[in-house]
Structures are given as C-alpha cells and as structure tokens.
N, C-alpha and C positions, 0 to 999 in steps of 0.2 A: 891815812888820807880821808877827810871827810869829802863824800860825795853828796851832792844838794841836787834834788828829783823836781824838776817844776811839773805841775799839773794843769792842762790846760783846761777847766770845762764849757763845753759849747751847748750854752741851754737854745729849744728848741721849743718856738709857739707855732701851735696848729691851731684852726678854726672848723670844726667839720660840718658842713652843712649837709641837712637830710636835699633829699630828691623831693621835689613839689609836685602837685598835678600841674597838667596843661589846660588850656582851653581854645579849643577852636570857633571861632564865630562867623567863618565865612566858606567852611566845606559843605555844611548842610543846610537843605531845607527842611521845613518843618515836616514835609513829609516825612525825608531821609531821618529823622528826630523822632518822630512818632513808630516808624520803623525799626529802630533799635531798641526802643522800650519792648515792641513787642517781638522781640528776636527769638527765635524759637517756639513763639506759640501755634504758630501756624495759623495767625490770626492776620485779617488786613485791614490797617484802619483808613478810617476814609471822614472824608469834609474834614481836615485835618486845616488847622490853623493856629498862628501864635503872636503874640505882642509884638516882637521887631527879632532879629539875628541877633542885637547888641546884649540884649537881654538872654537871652533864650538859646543856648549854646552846647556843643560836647566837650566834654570834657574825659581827661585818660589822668587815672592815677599814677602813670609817669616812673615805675618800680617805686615808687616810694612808698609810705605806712599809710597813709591814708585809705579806710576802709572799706573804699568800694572801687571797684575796678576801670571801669570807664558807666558813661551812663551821660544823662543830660542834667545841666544845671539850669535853674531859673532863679536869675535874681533880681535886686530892687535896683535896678542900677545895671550900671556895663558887667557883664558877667568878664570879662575877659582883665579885669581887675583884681580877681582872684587868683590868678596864678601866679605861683611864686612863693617863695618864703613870708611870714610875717614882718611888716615893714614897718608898723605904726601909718603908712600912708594910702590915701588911695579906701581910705575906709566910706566915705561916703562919695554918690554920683548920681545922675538924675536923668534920664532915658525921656521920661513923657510923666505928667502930674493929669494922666487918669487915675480915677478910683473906680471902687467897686463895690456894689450893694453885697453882693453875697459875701465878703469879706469885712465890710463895715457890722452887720449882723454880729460876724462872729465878736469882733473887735467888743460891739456894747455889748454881748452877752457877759463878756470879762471883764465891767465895768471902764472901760474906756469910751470917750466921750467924741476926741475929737476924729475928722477924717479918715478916711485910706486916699493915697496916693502912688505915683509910681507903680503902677501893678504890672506886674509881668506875666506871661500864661503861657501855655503851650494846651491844643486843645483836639480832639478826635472823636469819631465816632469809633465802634465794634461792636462786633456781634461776638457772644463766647459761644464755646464749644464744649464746656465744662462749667459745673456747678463752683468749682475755685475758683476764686481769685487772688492774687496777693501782690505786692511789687515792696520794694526795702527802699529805702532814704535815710538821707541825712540831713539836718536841717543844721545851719550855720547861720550866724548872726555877731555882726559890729557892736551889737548891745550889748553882749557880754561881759560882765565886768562892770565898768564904771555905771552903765546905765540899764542894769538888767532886774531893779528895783522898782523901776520907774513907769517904765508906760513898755508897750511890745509890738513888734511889726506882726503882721498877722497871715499866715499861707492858708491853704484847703486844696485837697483834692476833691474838687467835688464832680460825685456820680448819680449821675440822674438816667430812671430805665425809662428809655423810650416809650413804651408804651402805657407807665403808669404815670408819668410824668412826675414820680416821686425821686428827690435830690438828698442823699447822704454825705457827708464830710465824712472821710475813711482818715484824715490827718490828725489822729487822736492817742491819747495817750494811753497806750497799754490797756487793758480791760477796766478803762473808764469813757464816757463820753466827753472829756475835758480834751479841749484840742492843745494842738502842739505849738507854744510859743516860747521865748524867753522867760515869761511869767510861768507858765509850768514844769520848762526841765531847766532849773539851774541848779548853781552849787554856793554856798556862799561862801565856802572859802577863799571866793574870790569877789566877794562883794559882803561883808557884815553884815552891810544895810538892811538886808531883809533873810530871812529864812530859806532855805531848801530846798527846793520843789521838785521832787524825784530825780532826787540827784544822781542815783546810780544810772538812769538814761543818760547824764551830760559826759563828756568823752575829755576832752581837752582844749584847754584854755592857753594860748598861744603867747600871751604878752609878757609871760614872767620866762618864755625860752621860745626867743625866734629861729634861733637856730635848730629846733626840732623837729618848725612846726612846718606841714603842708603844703598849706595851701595859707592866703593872704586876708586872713578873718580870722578875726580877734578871739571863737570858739566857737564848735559845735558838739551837735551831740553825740552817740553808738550808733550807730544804722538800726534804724525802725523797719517796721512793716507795717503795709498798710494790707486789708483783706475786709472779702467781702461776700457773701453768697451770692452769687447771679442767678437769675432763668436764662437755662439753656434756648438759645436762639431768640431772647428778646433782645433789639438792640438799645446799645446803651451809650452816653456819651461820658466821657470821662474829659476834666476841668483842670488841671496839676494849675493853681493860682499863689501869687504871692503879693504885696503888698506893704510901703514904708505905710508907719505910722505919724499923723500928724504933718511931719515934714520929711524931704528926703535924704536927711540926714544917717548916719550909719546904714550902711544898707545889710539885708539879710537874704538867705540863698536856701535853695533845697537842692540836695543834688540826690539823683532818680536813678537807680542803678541799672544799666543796659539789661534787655533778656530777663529782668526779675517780673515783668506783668505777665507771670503764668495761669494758666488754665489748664492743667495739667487730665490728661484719663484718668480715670475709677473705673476699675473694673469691681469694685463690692471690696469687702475686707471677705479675708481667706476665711473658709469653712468645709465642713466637712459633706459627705455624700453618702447617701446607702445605698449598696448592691442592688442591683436592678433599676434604680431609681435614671432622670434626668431631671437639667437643671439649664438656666440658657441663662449667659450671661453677655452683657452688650456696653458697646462703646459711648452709644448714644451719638456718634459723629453721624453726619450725613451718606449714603452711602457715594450719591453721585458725587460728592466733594472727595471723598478717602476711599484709596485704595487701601484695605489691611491683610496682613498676612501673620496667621496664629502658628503657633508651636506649642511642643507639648512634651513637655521634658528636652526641650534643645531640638527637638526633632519635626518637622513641618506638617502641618496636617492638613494642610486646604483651609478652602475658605476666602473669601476675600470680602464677605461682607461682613456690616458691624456687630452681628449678634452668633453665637457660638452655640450651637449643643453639648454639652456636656455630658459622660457617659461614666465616666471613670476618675479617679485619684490618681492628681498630680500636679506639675506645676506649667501654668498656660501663660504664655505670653503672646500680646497683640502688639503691632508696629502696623502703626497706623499713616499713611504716605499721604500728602495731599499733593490730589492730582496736578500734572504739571509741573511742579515744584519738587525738591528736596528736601521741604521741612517733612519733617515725620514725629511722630507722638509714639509713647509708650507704656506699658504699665503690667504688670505683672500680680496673677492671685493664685494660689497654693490651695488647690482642694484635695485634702484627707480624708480618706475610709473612716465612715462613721465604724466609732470603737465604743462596744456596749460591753456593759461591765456582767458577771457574772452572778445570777437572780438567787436568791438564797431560797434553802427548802424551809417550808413550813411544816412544822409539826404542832398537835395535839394529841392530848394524853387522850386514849381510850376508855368510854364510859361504858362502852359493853351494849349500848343503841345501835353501833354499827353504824353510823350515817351521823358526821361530825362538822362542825362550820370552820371554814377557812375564812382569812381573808389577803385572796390572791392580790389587791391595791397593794400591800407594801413592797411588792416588786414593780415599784410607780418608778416613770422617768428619773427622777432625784435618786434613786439609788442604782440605776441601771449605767447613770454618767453619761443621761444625753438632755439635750435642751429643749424643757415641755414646751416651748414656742414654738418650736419646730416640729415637734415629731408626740406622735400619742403611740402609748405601751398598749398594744390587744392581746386577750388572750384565749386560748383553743382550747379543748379538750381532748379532739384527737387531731393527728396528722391530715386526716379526711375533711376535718373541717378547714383545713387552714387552705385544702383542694379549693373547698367552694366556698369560700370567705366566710363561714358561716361563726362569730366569737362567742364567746359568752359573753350576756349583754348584764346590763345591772338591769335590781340589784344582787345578782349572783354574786359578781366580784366581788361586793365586800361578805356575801353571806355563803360562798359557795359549798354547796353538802355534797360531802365525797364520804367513803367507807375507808378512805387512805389509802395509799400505795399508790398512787396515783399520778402520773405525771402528764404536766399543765402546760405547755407551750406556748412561749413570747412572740410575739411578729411586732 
C-alpha cells in the first residue's frame, strides 16, 4: 500500500518595532525643565526662562536604545514631533521665525551666509559650588542625509560668568574649538557628496531602517559633553539655544540629559601624610548652606563643617546635606602613611688622614621615594640634635668630614 504524507507549511511574517522616546509638552514649566537639568546638584536655578512649551519639552527614552534616559529636548520646530518611530514625515515645523545674533555669529564663522530662524532656547541663572562643570547631549538633525552637504542649523550652549560678563560656547566638538553641527559630525556613507567630519561622533541614521530607529529624525549623533571650569560662587547664566538655518525647513534638536549639569566635590586627589604631621582638607561649600558629616574608615568622626583636620592615614568621606532639602553631595579621598625608602650607607676607602669627605645629598628625596615638592630630606648628626632641630647645614651635606663609623640621621 502506498501511503501519500501532505505537508502543510504555514509561513509567518512579523514586523518588530523598537520602543521610541516620548515627549511631553504640557507637564512642565521651564522652571520644572531647568530643575531636572540640575537634578542632584544641589544647585537652584533662577530667572529661568524659555522660547514657548511647543519647542522646549521632556522627554523619556521610553526603555528603548536611544542613549540618554529622560532629560529636555529643544527643537527647531514642535518638539513633540519627535516622538515615535522614523516616518519620513513630520520632518519640518515652524514654532516662531525669530533669529539670533549669537547663533548667526556662529553660523558665519562656518562660512554660511544666510539667517537664523525659528530658534528655540531654554535659559537660567546658577551659582556653582564646584570648580566642574559638565552635562552630556545629543544633538539630532532632519539634515542628515540628503542635505548634510549643504548648509547646517546651528545650536550653542552658551555661558556667560556674571560677573566678567565673558560668554563661551561649551557646544564644541571634542578637544577642538569647532562647534557642533551637521557640517562637523557627519558620515558620508550616507551622503557621497561631501567627506566625513568626525564621523566616529555620528551614532545613527534612521532612513535606511525605520524600524529600529527611536525617535522621529532622520539621524543623530553618540551623546557628547559639554564642560567647563567655573569660579566657585560666581554667578553664571547658562543659554541651551538652537536654530533653523536659512528657512524652517528640516528641523533639528538637542536633547540635554536629566541630572547631567553636575558640579560634583573635590576633596584634593588622594595622597600621603607623615607621622606627626597635619593637613586640612575642605569642601569649599558654604557652611550656612551645608550641613556635612565625615567618616573615616566607615566610622563617624564629627564635624559638621566644611573643612577637616587631618591627623592620620585613611580613607575620609564627606556627605554634604543642603539645608532643608535632601539633596546631598559626596566625595571621597584616601590618605596613606608617607613610605620612605631605606637610605643607603656611604663608604670611603681610608687614606690614613683620619678625617674623609662624604657626600650625604645622594640620600636626596628621589632615592628616599618621596615627592621633593612636598617634602625636604634634613640631616643630624646626633639624636640630640634632631632634640633641638639643630641639621647639618650646607655646604657640609655635600662635603661632610667624618673619621667613619659614623651614623648620620634622616628627618
């Protein structure tokens, strides 16, 4: 008996789409906006203000890949047009056809000619508490691609110190003064037309896989940083601006990562300490603003203001409270027992004089294994002298006449 088997196959199409960011435009104000930039530094901004909600928005990376976690976006255009997968649509929008001097600057420094338009901002005063500064972004742009040969929308963070009334662009690329546009970080694998421009900054270009991509722009770049040394307690205003070029076509975005405008303590980098010695090391916080409380090896030592005396080798930590509140700062520095190396003897052959030159210098810092910036090698001749500080002074050291046998004493 022939037996006949049918097979039935049920093919199966799936589409998988990534998770997009969101974006809110109607939970915050620009305070509540300027607040989350500085989320945990224990800093308050104030005269805080921004170009419209439409523009000027939060945003949550939503679990998806997109590389920064929630934070504030500013774009040329409806910010709340970004959310979503890549659609081809919705790429250009037009909010207000102001410009702006400080962005046109930058613009003709790049050799472009015509206007800024549509500009968007979000904008605060602060005062730091630390010499760092630094916050991460993203910068995204509709240009990418077809038109990222051609002309570029132009952003700046710009910081100006209150009191010197001197204004930097921190939105630069990498350890150059060249600011952050289409024309500086592309790739042209997705464009022939022109060359390269720090390509390993550009991250992904959305139009050749919508289904992978984010957020609703055509490409951006790896999350930057922007940083900056401050004077402690001068105030300063900071400018997050952005700007179409020419027209408000294609628009482009920065997005500002929540919590990243830190100002973090320094307590000094870790070093060592000698016996008997002290050393004071401080927060530089104000004391009527911060409450802190040190430890010293896990274990509490008093203290509640911002400068410490230091007695001994170990590791100290400050947690610094601002009054009122729950924000708290911290920082952490490891002081170790100065460790001096063992001084070598010096010998000379015997001429039968009885009374022969040493030279007690090459038991100098550099061979002892401590740091002549810090510390100077003296030397005794007896234990009595080292009673009443009395050293051998030069030029003995390098000529010193002993009969030998003699032993010479470091402090």
């Amino acid at each position: 008996m022939l037996n006949k088997y049918y097979y039935i196959l049920f093919l199966f199409s799936s589409v998988v789409f990534s998770q997009t960011i969101t974006v809110d435009d109607t939970s915050y104000t620009a305070t509540n906006l300027a607040e989350l930039l500085l989320n945990g530094s224990c800093i308050d901004p104030t005269n805080v203000s921004y170009s419209d909600s439409q523009s000027v928005a939060y945003f949550n990376q939503n679990g998806s890949a997109f590389p920064i976690s929630e934070g504030v976006i500013i774009r040329t255009g409806i910010a709340n047009l970004t959310a979503g997968s890549y659609t081809d649509t919705n790429l250009s929008s037009q909010v207000n056809s102001n410009g702006d001097t400080y962005l046109e600057g930058i613009s003709t420094s790049t050799g472009q000619t015509a206007t800024i338009t549509d500009t968007a901002f979000l904008q605060f005063d602060f005062t730091p508490i630390s010499s760092n500064f630094n916050f991460n972004f993203v910068f995204a742009s509709n240009e990418y691609g077809q038109w990222q040969c051609g002309f570029s929308d132009v952003f700046a963070f710009q910081l100006t110190d209150l009191v010197t009334n001197v204004t930097t662009n921190l939105a630069i690329v990498p350890s150059t003064t060249t600011p952050v546009t289409v024309a500086t970080i592309r790739d042209n694998a997705y464009n022939t037309g022109c060359t390269s421009e720090n390509a390993s900054l550009f991250s992904t270009y959305n139009v050749t896989n919508p289904s992978a991509s984010t957020l609703n722009m055509r490409g951006h770049t790896v999350v930057l940083n922007a940083s900056s040394v401050l004077t402690v307690n001068n105030p300063y205003r900071i400018r997050l601006v952005i700007g179409d070029y020419n027209n408000p076509d294609y628009d482009s975005a920065v997005f500002i990562e929540s919590g990243s405008f830190t100002t973090p303590l320094d307590l000094g980098p870790d070093t060592s300490i000698c016996t008997g010695n002290s050393m004071d090391v401080t927060t530089g916080l104000d004391n009527t603003e911060f409450t802190h409380a040190w430890t010293l090896n896990g274990n509490p030592i008093g203290g509640t203001t911002n400068t410490l005396t230091i007695t001994q080798a170990g590791t100290y930590v400050v947690t610094a409270t601002k009054n009122g509140t729950s924000c708290t700062l911290t920082d952490t520095i490891v002081i170790s027992d100065l460790s001096i190396g063992m001084p070598n003897d010096i010998n000379n052959c015997d001429d039968g004089s009885g009374a022969l030159s040493y030279d007690l210098s090459v038991n100098d810092e550099t061979l002892l294994g401590i740091d002549p910036a810090i510390y100077d090698v003296v030397y005794f001749a007896t234990q009595a002298d080292i009673a009443t500080n009395t050293p051998i002074v030069a030029p003995n050291i390098t000529n010193y006449v002993s009969a030998g046998n003699e032993t010479i004493y470091i402090k």
